[in-house]
C-alpha positions in Angstrom: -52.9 -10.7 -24.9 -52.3 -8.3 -22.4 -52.1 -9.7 -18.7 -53.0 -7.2 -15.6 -52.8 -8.1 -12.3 -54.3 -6.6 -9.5 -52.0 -7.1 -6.4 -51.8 -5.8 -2.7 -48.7 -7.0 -1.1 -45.4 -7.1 -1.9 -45.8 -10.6 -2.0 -48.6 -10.4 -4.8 -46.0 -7.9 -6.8 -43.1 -9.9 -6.6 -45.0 -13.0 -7.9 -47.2 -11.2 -10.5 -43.7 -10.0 -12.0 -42.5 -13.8 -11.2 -45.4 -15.6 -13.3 -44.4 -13.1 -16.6 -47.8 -10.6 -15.4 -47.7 -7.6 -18.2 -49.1 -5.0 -16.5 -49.9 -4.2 -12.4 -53.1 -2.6 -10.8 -51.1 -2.1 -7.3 -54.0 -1.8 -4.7 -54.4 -2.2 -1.2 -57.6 -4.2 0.3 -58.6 -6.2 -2.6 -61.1 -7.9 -0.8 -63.2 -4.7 -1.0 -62.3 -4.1 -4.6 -59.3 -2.2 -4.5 -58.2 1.0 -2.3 -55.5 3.3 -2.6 -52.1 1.4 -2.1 -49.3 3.0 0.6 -46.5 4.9 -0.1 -43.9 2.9 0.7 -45.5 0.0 -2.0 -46.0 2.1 -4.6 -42.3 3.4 -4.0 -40.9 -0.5 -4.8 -43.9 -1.2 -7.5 -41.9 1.5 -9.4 -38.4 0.1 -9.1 -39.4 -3.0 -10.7 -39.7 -4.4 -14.3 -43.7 -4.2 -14.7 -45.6 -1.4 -15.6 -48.0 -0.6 -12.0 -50.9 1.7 -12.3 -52.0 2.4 -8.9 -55.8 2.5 -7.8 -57.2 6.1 -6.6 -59.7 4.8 -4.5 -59.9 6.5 -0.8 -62.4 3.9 1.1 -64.8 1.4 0.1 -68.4 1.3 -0.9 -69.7 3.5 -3.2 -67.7 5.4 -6.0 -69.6 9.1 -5.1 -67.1 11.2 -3.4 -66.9 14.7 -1.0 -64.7 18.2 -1.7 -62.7 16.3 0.9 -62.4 12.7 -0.1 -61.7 14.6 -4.0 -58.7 16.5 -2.3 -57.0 13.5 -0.5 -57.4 11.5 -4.0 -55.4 14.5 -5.8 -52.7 14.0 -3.4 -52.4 10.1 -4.1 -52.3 10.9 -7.5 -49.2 13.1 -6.6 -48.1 10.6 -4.1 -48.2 8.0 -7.2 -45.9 10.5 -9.5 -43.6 11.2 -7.2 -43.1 7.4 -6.7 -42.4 7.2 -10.6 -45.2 5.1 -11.4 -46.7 5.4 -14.5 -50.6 5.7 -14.2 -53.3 5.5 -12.2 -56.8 4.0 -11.8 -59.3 6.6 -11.9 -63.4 6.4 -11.3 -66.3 8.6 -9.7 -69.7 7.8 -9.8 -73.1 10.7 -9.1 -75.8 9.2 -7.1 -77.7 7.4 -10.3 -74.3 6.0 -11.4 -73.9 8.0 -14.0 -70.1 9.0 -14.5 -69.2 12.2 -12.7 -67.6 14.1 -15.1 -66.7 16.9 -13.1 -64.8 14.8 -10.4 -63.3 13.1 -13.3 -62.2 16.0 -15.5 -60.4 17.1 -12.4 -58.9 14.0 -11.6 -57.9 13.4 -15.2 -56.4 16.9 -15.2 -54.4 16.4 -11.9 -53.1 12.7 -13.4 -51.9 14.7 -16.8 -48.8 12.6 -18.1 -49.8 9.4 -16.4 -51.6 6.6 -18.2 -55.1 6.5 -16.9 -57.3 3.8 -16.7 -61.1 4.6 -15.5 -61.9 1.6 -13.3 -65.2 -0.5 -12.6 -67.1 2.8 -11.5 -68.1 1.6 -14.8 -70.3 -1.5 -13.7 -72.5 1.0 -12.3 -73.7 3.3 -15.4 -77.2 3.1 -16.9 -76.1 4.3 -20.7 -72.6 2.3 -21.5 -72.9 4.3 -24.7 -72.5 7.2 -22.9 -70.2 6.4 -20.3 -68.0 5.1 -22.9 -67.9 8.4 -24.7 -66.9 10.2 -21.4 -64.1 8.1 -20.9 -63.0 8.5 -24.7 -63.6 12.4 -24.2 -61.0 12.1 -21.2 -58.6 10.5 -22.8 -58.6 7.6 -20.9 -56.4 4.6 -22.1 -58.5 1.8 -21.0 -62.0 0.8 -18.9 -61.8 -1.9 -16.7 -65.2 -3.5 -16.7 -66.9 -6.6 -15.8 -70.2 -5.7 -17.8 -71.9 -4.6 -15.1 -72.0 -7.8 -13.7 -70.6 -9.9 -10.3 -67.7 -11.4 -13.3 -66.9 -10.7 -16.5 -67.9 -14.1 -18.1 -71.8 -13.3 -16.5 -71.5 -9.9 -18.2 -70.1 -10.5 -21.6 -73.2 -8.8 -23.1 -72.5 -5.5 -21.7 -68.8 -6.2 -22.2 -69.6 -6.7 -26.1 -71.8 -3.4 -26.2 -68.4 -1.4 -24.6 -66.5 -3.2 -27.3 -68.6 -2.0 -30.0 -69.0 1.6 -28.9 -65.5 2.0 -28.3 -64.7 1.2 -31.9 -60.7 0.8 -31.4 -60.4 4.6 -29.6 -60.1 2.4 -26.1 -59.5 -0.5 -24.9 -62.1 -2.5 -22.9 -60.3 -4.4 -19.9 -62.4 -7.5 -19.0 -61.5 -7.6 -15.1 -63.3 -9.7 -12.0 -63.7 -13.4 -12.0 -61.3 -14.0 -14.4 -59.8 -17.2 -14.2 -58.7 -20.4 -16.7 -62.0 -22.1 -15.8 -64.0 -18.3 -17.3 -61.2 -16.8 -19.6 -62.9 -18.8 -22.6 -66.4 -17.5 -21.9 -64.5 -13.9 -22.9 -61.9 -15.0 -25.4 -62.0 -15.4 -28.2 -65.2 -14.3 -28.7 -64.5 -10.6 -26.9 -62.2 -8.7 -29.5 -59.6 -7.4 -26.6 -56.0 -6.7 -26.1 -56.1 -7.2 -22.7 -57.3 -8.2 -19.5 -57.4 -8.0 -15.8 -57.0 -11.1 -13.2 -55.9 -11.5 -9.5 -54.5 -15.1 -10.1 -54.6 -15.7 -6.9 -54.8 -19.0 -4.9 -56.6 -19.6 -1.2 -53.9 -19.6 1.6 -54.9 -20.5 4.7 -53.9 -18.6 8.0 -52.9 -21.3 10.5 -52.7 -18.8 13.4 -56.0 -19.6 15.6 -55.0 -16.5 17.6 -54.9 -14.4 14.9 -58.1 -15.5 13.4 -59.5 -14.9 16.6 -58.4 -11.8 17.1 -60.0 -10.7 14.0 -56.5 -10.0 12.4 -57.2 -12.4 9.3 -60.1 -14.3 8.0 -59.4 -17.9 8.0 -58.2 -17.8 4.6 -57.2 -15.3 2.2 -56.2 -15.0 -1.3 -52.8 -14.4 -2.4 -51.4 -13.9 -5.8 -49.8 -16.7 -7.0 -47.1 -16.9 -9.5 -47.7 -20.4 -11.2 -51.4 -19.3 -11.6 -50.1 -16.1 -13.7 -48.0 -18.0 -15.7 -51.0 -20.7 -17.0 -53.0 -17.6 -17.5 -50.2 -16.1 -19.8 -49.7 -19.4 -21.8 -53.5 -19.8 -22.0 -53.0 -17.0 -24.8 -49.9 -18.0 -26.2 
């Protein structure tokens, strides 16, 4: 089994590679799902023994983007080559959360020699068949999905659907609430290669000031090594 993890620090890098992590989503704000990482991270993500894919995601909330917001993601992409990563995470929704396969056959086009993995845009679609077919179409390696659900474990019906569309021509990536108290809702009974965790652990920030200054919320999550590691031997 394939372990990604979805990191947003250096800190969350060096222990994802630390606990034996397989793969890397490198993000920034993780709290809100996942945005675009900096520069300078993606820059040391790509000097170190891990794959990283880096997320394509300009802002949070929805996944339905302008002629702007579509121009500033095509530079990332570039920003992410030129850093020597290997792929990207790619997703655009239209307003009925259908994919948008304009945005995306641009995208996919501007990303051509990375790996491309078509992100949890995916939770949002009305016909998985067709969504899955899309993705397929754009050569997409992967979809990282959560079954259209809050966690993967809640939507492991949708998750077997993908699964059975997809009919070995690409991978389905359980992602979001994935941890060793939910992995064996999903596995074994999901037929996957891999799948997608923060391992992270609750740290609390100890600096009243900065909590009151609004720089941190009283605790956040960071990734933590040992909790890759169980994760990795929870497959072995």
């Amino acid at each position: 089994m394939l372990l990604e993890v979805c990191v947003e620090d250096i800190a969350g890098l060096k222990a994802a590679v630390a606990g034996g992590g397989d793969r890397i989503e490198l993000c920034s704000a993780l709290p809100l799902g996942g945005l675009t990482p900096s520069a300078g991270l993606m820059a040391v993500a790509a000097k170190m023994p891990v794959p990283a894919y880096a997320i394509i995601r300009p802002r949070a909330g929805n996944f339905v983007y302008s002629a702007d917001e579509l121009d500033i993601m095509k530079r990332d992409i570039d920003a992410a080559r030129s850093a020597g990563l290997p792929g990207v995470v790619l997703g655009a929704s239209q307003p009925d959360g259908r994919l948008d396969v304009d945005t995306l056959t641009i995208l996919a086009a501007h990303a051509q020699g990375l790996g491309k993995t078509l992100h949890r845009a995916f939770d949002l679609v009305p016909d998985v068949k067709e969504a899955v077919e899309v993705a397929v179409s754009l050569v997409f390696e992967r979809i990282l999905t959560s079954g259209g659900a809050r966690t993967a474990a809640e939507g492991v019906a949708m998750l077997e659907q993908a699964i059975a569309v997809a009919a070995g021509r690409i991978s389905i990536m359980p992602g979001s609430g994935v941890t060793l108290a939910t992995v064996g809702q999903l596995w074994p009974r999901l037929q996957i290669g891999e799948i997608h965790a923060s391992c992270s652990a609750a740290v609390p920030e100890t600096d009243e000031r900065v909590i009151a200054l609004g720089f941190s919320a009283p605790s956040i999550r960071r990734t933590d090594a040992a909790t890759v590691k169980a994760l990795k031997a929870y497959f072995a």
